[in-house]
Rosetta silent file (secondary structure, phi, psi, omega in degrees, C-alpha in Angstrom):
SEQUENCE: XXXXXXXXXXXXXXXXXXXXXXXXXXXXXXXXXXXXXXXXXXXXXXXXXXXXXXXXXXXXXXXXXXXXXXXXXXXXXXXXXXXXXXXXXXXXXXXXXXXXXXXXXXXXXXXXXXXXXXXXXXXXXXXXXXXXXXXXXXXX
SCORE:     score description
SCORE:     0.000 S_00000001
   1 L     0.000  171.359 -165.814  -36.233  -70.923   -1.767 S_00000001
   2 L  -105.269  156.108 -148.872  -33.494  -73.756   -1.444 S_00000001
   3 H   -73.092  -38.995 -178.378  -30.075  -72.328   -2.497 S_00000001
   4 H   -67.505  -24.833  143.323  -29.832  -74.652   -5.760 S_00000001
   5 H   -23.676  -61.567  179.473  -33.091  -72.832   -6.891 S_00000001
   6 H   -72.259  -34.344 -167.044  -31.217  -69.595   -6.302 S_00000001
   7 H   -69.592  -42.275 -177.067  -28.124  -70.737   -8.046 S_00000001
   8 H   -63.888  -53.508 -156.040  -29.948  -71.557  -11.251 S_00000001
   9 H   -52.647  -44.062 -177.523  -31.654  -68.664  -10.833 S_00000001
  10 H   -78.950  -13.376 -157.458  -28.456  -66.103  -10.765 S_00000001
  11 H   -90.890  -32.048 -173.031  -26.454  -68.348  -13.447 S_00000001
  12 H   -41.647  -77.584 -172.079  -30.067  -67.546  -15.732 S_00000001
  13 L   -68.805    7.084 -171.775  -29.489  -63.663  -15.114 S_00000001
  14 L    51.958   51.017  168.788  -25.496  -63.980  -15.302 S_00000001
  15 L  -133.757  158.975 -179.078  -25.294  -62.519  -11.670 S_00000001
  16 E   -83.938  159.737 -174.366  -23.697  -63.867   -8.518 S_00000001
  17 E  -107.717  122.034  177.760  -25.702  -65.065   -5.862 S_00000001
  18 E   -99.257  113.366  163.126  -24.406  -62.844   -2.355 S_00000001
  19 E   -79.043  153.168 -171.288  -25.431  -63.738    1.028 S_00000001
  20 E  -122.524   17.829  176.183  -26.181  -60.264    2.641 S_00000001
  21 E   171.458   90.084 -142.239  -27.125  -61.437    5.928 S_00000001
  22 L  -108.108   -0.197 -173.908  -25.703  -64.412    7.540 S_00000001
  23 L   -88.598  -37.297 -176.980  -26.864  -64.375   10.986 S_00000001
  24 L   -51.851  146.413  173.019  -30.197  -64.489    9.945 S_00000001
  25 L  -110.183  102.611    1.426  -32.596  -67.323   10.224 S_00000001
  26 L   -62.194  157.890  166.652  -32.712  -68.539    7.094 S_00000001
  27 L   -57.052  118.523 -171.610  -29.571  -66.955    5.811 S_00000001
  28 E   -95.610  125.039 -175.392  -30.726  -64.040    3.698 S_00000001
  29 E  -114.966  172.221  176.570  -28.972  -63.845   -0.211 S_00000001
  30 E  -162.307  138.335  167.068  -29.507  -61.201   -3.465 S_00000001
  31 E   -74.180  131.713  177.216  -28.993  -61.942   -6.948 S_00000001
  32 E  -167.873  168.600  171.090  -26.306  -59.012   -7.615 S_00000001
  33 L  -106.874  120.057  175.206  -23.005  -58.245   -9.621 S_00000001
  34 L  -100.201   24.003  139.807  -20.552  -58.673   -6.842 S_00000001
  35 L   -67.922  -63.241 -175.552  -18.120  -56.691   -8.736 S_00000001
  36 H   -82.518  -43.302 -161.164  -20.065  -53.664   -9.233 S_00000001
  37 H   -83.425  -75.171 -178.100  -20.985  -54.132   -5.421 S_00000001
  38 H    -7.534  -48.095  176.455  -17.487  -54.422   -4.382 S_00000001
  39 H   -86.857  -20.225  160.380  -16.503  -51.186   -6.324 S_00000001
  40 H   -97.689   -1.781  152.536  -19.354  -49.205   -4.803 S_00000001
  41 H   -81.142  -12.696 -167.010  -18.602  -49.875   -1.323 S_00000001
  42 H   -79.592  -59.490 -172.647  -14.998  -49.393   -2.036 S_00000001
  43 H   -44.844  -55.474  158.459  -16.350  -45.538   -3.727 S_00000001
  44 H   -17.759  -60.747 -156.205  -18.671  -45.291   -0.383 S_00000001
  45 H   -75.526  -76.697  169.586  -15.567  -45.958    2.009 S_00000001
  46 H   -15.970  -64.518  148.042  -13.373  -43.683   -0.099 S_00000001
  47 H   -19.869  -83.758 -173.183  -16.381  -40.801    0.127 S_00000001
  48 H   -25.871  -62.414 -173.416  -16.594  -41.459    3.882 S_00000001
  49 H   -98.469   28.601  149.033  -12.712  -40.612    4.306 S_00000001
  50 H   -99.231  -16.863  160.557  -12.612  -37.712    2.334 S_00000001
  51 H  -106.331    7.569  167.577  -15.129  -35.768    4.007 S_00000001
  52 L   -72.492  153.444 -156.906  -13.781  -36.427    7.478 S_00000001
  53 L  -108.905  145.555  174.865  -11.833  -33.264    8.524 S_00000001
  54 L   -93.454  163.509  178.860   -8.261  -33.641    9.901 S_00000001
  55 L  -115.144  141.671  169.644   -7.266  -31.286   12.604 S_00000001
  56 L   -99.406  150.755  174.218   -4.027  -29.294   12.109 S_00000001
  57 E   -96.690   91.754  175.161   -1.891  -27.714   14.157 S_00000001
  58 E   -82.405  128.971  166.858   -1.693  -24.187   12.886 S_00000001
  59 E   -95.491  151.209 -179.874    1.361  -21.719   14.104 S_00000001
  60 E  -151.954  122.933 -152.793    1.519  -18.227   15.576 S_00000001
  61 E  -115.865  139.618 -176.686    4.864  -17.493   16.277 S_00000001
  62 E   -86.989 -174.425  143.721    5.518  -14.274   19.051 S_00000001
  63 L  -154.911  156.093  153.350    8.094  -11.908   20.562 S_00000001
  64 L   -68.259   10.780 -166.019    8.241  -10.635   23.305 S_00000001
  65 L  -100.072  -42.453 -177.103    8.468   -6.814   21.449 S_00000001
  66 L   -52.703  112.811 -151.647    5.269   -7.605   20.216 S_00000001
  67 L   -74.756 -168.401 -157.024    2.894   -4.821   20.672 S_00000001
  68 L   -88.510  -18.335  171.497   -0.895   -4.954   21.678 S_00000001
  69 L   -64.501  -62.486 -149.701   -1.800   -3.994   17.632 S_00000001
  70 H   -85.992  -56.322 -168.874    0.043   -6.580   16.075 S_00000001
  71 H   -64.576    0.606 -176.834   -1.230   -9.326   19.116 S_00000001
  72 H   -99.042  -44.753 -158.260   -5.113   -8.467   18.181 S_00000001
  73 H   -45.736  -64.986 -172.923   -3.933   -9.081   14.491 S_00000001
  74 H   -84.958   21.761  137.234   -2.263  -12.922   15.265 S_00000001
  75 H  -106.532  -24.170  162.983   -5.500  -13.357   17.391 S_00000001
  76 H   -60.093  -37.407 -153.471   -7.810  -13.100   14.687 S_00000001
  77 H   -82.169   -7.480  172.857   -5.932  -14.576   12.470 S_00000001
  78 H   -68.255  -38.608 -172.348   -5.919  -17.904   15.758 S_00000001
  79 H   -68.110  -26.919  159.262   -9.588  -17.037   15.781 S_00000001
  80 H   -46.548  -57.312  174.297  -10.054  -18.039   12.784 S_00000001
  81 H   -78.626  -10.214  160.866   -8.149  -21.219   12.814 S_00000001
  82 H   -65.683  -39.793  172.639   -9.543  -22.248   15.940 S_00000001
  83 L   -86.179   -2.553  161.465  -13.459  -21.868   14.194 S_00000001
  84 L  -113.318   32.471  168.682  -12.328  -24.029   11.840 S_00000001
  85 L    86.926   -6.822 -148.172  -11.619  -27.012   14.464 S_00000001
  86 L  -110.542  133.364  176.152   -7.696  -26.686   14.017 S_00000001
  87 E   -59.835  167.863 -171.143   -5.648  -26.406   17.020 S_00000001
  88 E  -128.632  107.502 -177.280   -2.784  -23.231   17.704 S_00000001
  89 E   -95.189  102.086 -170.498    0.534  -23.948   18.565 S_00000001
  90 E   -96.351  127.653 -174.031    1.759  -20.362   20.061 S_00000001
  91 E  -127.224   97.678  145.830    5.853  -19.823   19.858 S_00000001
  92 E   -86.607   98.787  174.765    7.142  -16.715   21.522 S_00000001
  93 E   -46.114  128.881  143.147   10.788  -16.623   20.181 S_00000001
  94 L  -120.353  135.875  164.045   13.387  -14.890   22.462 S_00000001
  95 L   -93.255  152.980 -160.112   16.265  -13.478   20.962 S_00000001
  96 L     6.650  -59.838  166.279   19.389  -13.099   22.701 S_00000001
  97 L   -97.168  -32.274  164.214   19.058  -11.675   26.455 S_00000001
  98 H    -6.809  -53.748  175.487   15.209  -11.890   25.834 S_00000001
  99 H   -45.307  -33.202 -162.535   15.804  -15.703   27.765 S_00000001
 100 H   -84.646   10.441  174.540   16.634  -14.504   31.089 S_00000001
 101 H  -117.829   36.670 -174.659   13.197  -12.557   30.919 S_00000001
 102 H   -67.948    4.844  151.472   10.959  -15.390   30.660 S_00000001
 103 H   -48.206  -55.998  160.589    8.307  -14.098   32.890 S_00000001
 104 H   -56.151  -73.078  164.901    7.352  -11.541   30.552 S_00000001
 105 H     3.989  -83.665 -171.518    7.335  -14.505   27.953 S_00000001
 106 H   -55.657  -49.304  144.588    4.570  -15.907   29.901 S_00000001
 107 H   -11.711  -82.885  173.143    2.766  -12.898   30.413 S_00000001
 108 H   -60.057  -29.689  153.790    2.634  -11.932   27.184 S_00000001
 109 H   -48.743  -39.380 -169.108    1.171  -15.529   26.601 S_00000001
 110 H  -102.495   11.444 -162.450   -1.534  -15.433   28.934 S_00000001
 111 H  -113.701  -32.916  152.951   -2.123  -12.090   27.554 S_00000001
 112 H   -65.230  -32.863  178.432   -2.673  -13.599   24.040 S_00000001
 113 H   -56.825  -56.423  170.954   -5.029  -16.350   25.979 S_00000001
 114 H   -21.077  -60.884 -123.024   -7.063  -13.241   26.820 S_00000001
 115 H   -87.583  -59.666 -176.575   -7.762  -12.501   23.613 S_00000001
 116 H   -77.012  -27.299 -169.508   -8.744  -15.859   22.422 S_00000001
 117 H   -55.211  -21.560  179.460  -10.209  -17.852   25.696 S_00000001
 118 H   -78.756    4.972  170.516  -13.886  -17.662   24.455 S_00000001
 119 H  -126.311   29.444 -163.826  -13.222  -19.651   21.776 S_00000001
 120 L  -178.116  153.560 -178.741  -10.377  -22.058   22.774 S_00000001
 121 L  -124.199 -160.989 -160.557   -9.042  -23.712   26.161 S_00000001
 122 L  -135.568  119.628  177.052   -5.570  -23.914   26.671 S_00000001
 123 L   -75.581  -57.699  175.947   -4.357  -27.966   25.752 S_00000001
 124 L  -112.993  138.461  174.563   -0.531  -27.360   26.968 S_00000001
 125 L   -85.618  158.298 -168.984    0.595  -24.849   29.269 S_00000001
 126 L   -91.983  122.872  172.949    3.294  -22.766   28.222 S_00000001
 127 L  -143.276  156.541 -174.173    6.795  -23.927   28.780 S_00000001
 128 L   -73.296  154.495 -169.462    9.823  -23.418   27.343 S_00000001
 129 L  -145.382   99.450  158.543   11.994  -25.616   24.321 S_00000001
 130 L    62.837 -145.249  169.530   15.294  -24.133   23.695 S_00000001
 131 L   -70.230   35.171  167.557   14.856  -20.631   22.885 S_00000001
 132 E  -158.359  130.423 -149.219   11.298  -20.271   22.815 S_00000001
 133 E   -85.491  148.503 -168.916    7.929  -20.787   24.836 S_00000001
 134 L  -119.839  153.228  166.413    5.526  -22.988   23.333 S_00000001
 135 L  -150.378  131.230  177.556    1.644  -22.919   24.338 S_00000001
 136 E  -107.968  141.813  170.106   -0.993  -25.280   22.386 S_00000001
 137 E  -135.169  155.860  163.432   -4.943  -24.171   22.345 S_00000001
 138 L  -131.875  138.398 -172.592   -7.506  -25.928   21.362 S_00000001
 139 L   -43.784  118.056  134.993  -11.383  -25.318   19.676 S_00000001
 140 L   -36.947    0.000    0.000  -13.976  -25.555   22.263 S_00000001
């Protein structure tokens, strides 16, 4: 119909007349409250970015002292955060002469890797920041 047809026609029903589709040939319109549509794509979009999941950077902080109990413990508890998408930022502290043995450091890192590689790749390799080695994994 020719758009002053449609004009009467929404001013009748007290609604706005919306084109919805402007490419088209003829340009395709709907009688609608563009108010109420406005506020339910705005609710949509709002939906949308509330169920996307951010990823976090969860910590699991080391020593080298740490035994082979307590390293199955802080890999479950990585395994976990790793099945739930969120990356692992691994900090082995050394305290005081601890620095000059950073070999072990790394060790014990790749030893932790073990534990965890079927579920996780390694993002950053581990290198040292001040007093302590850093390693990031991430969720396969």
């Amino acid at each position: 119909m020719d758009t002053e047809e449609a004009l009467r026609r929404a001013e009748e029903k007290e609604l706005d007349l919306v084109e919805v589709a402007p490419l088209a040939d003829p340009p395709v319109c709907k009688l609608m409250d563009y108010g109420t549509y406005l506020y339910s794509l705005k609710k949509k979009e709002k939906k949308a970015r509330k169920s996307v999941k951010k990823t976090e950077t969860k910590t699991i902080r080391l020593s080298i002292r740490t035994e082979q109990h307590d390293l199955d413990v802080k890999a479950k508890q990585a395994r976990k955060f790793l099945e739930d998408r969120n990356m692992v930022k691994v900090a082995l502290i050394f305290r005081g002469r601890e620095i000059s043995h950073q070999d072990l450091g790394r060790e014990k890192m790749q030893t932790f890797y073990k534990l965890l590689e079927d579920v996780c790749e390694i993002e950053e390799n581990p290198k040292r920041q001040g007093f302590q080695m850093i390693m990031i994994l991430k969720p396969i």
